[in-house]
C-alpha positions in Angstrom: 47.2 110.6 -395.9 44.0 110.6 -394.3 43.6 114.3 -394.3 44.2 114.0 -398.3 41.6 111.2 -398.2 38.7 113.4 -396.5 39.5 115.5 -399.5 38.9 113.0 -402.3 35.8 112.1 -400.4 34.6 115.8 -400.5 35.0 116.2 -403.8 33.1 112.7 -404.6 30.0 114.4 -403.2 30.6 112.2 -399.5 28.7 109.7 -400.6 27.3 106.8 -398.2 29.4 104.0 -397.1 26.9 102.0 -398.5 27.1 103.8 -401.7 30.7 103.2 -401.7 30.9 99.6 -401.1 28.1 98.7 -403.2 30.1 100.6 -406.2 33.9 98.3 -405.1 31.8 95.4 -405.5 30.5 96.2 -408.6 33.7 97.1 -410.3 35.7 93.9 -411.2 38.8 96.0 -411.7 39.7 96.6 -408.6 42.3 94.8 -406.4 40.1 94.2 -403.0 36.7 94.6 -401.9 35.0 96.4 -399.1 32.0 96.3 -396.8 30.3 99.6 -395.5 31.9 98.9 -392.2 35.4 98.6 -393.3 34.9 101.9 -395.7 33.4 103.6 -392.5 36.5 102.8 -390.2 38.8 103.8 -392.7 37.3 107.1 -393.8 37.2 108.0 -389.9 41.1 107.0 -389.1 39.6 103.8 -387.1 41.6 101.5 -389.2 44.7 101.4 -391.5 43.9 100.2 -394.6 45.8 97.6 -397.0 47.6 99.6 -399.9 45.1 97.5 -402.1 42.0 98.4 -400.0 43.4 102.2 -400.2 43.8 101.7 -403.9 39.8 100.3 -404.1 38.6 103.6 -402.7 40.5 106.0 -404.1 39.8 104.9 -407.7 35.6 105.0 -406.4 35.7 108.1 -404.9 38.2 109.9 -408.1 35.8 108.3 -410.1 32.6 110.4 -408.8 34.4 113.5 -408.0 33.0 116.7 -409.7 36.4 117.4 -410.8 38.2 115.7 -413.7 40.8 113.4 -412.0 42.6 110.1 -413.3 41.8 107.3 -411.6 45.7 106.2 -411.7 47.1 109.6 -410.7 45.4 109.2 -407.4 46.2 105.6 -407.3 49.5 106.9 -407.6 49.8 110.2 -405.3 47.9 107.4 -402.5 50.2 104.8 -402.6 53.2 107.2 -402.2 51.4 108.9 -399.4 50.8 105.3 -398.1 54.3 104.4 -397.9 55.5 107.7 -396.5 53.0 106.8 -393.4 54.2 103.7 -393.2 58.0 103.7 -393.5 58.6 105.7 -389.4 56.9 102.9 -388.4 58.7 100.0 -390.3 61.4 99.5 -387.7 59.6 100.0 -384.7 59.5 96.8 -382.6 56.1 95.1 -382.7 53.8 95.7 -379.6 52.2 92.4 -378.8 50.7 93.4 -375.7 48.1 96.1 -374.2 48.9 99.3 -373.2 46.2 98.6 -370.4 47.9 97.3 -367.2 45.4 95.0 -366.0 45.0 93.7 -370.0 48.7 93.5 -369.9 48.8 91.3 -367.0 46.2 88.9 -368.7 47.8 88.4 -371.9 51.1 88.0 -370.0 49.8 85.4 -367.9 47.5 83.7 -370.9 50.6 83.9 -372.8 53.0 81.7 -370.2 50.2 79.8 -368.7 51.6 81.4 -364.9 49.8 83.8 -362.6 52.3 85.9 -361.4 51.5 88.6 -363.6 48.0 88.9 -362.3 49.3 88.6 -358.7 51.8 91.0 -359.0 49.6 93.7 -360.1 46.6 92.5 -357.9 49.3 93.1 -354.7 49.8 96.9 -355.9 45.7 97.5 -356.4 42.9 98.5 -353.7 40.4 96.1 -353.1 38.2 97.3 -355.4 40.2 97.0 -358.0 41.1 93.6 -356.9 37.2 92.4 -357.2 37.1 93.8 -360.4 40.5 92.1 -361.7 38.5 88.8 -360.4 35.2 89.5 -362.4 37.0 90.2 -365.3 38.8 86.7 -365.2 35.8 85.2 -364.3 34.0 86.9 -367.0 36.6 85.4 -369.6 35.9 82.0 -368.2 39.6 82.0 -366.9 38.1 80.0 -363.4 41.3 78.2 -362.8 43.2 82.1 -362.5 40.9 83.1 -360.3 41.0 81.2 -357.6 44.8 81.0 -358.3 44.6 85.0 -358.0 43.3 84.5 -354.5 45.4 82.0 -353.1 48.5 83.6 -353.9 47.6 87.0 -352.7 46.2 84.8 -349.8 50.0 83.7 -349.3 51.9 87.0 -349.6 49.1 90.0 -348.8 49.7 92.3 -345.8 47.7 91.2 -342.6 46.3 94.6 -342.5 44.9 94.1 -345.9 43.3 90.9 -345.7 40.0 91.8 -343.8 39.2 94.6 -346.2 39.2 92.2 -349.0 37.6 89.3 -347.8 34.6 91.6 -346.9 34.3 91.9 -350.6 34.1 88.7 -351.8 31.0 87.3 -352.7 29.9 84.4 -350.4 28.2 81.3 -351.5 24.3 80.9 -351.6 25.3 77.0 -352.1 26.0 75.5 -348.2 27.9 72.9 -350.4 29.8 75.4 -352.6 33.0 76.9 -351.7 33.2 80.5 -352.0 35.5 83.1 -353.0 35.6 84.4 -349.3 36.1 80.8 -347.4 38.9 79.7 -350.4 41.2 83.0 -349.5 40.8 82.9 -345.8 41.4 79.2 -345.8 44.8 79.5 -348.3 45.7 82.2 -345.6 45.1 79.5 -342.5 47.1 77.2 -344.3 49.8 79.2 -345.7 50.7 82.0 -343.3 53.0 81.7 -339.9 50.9 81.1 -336.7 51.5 84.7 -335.4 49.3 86.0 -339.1 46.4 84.0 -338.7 46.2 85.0 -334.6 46.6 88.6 -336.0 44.1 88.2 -338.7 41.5 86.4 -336.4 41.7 88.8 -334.0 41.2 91.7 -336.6 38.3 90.0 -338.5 36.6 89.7 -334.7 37.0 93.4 -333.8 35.4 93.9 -336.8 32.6 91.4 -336.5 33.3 89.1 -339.3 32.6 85.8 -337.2 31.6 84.3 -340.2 35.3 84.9 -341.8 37.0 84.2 -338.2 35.2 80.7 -338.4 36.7 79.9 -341.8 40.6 80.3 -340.4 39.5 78.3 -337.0 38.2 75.4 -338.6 41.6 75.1 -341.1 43.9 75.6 -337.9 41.9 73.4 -335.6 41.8 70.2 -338.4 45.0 70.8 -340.2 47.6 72.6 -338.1 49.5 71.1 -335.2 48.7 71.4 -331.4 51.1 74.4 -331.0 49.3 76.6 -333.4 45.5 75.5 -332.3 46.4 75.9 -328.5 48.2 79.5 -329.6 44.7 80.4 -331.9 42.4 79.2 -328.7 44.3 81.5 -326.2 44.5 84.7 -328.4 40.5 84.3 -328.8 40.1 83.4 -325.0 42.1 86.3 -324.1 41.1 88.7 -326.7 37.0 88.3 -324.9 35.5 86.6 -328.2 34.6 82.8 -326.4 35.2 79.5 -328.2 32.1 79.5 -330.4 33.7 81.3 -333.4 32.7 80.3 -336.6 30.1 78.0 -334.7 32.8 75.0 -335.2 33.9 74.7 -331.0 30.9 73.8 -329.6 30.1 71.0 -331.8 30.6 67.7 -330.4 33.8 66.4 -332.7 35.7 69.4 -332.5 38.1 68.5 -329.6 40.6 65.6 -330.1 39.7 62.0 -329.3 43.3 61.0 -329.1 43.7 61.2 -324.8 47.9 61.8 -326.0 46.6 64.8 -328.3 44.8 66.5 -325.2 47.3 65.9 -322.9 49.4 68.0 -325.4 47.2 70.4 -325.7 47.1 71.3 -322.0 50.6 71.6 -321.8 50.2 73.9 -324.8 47.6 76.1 -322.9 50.0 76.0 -319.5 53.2 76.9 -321.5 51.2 80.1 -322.8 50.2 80.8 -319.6 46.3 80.4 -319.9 45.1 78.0 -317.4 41.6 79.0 -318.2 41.9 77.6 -321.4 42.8 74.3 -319.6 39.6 74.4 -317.5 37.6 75.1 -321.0 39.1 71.8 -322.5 38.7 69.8 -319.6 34.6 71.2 -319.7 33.9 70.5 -323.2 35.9 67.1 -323.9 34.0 64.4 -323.8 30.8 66.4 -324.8 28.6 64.3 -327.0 31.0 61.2 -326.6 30.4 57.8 -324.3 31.1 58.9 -320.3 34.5 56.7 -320.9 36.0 59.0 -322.7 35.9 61.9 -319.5 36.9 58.8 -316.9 39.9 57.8 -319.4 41.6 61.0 -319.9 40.7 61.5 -315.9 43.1 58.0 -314.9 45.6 59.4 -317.4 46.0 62.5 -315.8 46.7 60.6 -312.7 48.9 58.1 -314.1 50.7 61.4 -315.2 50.8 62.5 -311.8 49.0 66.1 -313.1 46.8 66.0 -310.2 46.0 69.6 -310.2 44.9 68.9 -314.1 42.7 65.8 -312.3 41.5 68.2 -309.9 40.5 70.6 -312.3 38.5 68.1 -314.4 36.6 67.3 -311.0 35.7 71.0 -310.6 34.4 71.2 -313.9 32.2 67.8 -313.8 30.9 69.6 -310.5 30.3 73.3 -312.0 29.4 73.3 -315.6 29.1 69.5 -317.4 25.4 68.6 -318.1 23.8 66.5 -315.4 23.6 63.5 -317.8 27.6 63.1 -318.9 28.1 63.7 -315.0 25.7 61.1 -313.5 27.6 58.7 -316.6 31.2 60.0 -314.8 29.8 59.1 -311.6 28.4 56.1 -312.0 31.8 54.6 -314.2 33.6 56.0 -310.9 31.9 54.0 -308.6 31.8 51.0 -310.5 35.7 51.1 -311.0 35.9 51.2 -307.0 36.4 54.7 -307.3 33.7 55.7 -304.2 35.0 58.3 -302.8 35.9 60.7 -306.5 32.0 59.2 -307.0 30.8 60.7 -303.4 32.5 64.0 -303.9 31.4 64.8 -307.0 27.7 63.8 -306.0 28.1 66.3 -303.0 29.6 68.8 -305.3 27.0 68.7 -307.5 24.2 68.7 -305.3 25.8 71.7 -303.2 26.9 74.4 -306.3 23.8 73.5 -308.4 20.4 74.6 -308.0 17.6 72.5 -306.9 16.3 71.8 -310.3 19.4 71.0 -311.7 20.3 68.6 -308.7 17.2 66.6 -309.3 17.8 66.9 -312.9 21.3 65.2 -311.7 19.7 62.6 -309.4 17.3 61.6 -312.3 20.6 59.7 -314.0 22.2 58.1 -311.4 22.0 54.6 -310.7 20.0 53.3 -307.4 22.7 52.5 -305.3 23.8 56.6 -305.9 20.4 58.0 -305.4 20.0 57.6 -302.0 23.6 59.1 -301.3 23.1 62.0 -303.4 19.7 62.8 -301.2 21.1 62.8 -298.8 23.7 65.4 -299.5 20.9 67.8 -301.0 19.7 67.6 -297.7 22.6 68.6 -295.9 23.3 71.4 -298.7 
């Protein structure tokens, strides 16, 4: 038909689509009007007309052909040739989605109002492909898709996969907003076994994403239970990387208040066998707290008869707690007719620590400890 048509439109002298429209619309005769731009897709194959939009433009154009034709002969031959195009195709099922897989996926999922679609595509795509799968919802204003797009692949995406990904995501220039990176990584802390996320963390820090490692630490740490925190610390104690990561360990309310909830998690640390990270808890609790809260877990450990835990924590005060929160420990000691865990610290301090430090030390203790703790330097 449209081969037949390019004919009809030779012999009318190919005139303008402008020409043509402007000529349906003067015509009152005809069954349907066109503008330029319908006549244009038609005339190229773009479109498939109406059989009364086909009639319209066959009577124009047999109207100013050179040749002598009857408007309703062509009518005629048209509509037959019409019908003939159109009759292999009148069984056919109708195709209501796109033959593009990613489009396909959309309108599936805009069609039942679930993601799954989406996700099961997204799970067989690189992760460029992924980003771009992301833009494009976000580009349609589907938001809520999105960030269901990233959970779920957050839930069931290889381990191996995961760091590639995440280094794609866009971060947030908002320190209030979440991004696209900290909302996967945290659905994966929150989702995935504890063996995953140690995996995971591990790979992000060979890699050097501390940033990313700090998003899956700070999930674990305030949402999971003891087992899977202790398990996360000692994979990143062992694995070399320090308990900074993310920058969320070294701030003052990271480690539990509850004395019960440390006491748990040094048994946690002992059952994995990673004493060291006992000695790192027993250095950093209390940091930033009243000097009660080192002495109360201390006379719980005893109470527990954990001594070498108690003796540990006495090591620690001597070796590596600031010289304020130990003059506080001291000075509760000795006060609580503890004189002799008082002395001995005092002496430890004043022996391992350098002399600036020591009279850092000295600086913080009460008058009564002052002259004891002299005296020791003196001796050391």
């Amino acid at each position: 038909m449209l081969i037949e048509l390019h004919k009809l439109y030779q012999l009318a002298g190919t005139p303008g689509v402008r020409a043509i429209s402007a000529e349906i619309q003067k015509r009152d005769d005809l069954s349907a009007t066109m503008n330029r731009d319908l006549a244009s897709q038609i005339l190229s194959g773009r479109r498939w007309p109406t059989v009364k939009q086909l009639d319209s433009l066959v009577r124009v154009l047999a109207n100013q052909a050179v040749v002598d034709l009857e408007e309703d002969v062509e009518s005629l031959r048209f509509v037959a040739l019409w019908t003939a195009a159109e009759q292999p195709f009148s069984n056919d099922p109708i195709e209501i989605y796109s033959a593009d897989p990613v489009d396909r996926a959309f309108e599936e999922a805009s069609a039942t109002g679930r993601i799954f679609p989406i996700v099961e595509l997204a799970m067989r795509r690189p992760p460029h492909a992924i980003i771009e799968m992301l833009d494009k919802l976000s580009g349609r204003g589907w938001g809520k898709f999105a960030t269901d797009l990233l959970e779920e692949l957050a839930g069931c995406l290889e381990v191996s996969r995961v760091p590639a990904l995440a280094s794609l995501l866009p971060p947030s220039f908002d320190a209030w907003a979440q991004s696209d990176a900290s909302t996967f990584l945290e659905a994966f802390a929150r989702r995935r076994s504890v063996g995953d996320v140690c995996e995971l963390t591990d790979l992000l820090m060979r890699a050097g994403a501390k940033t990313h490692a700090g998003y899956i630490v700070k999930v674990v740490r305030d949402e999971r239970d003891l087992f899977d925190t202790a398990k996360l610390f000692v994979v990143l104690h062992k694995g070399g990387y320090g308990w900074s990561v993310g920058g969320t360990w070294n701030l003052d309310d990271v480690w539990p208040n509850s004395l019960e909830d440390v006491l748990g998690l040094i048994a946690e640390f002992r059952a994995l066998g990673c004493p060291e990270a006992v000695l790192t808890l027993l250095t950093r609790y209390g940091s930033g707290h009243s000097a009660s809260h080192r002495w109360n877990l201390y006379q719980l450990l005893l109470e527990r008869e954990m001594q070498d835990v108690a003796e540990m924590m006495a090591q620690s005060l001597m070796n590596a707690v600031s010289e304020r929160e130990v003059a506080e420990f001291v000075s509760i000691s000795a006060s609580a007719g503890e004189g002799e865990l008082a002395s001995r610290v005092i002496k430890g301090v004043v022996s391992v620590r350098s002399r600036n430090s020591s009279s850092h030390f000295i600086q913080f203790l009460p008058a009564e400890l002052v002259a004891i703790a002299n005296e020791d330097r003196k001796r050391a």
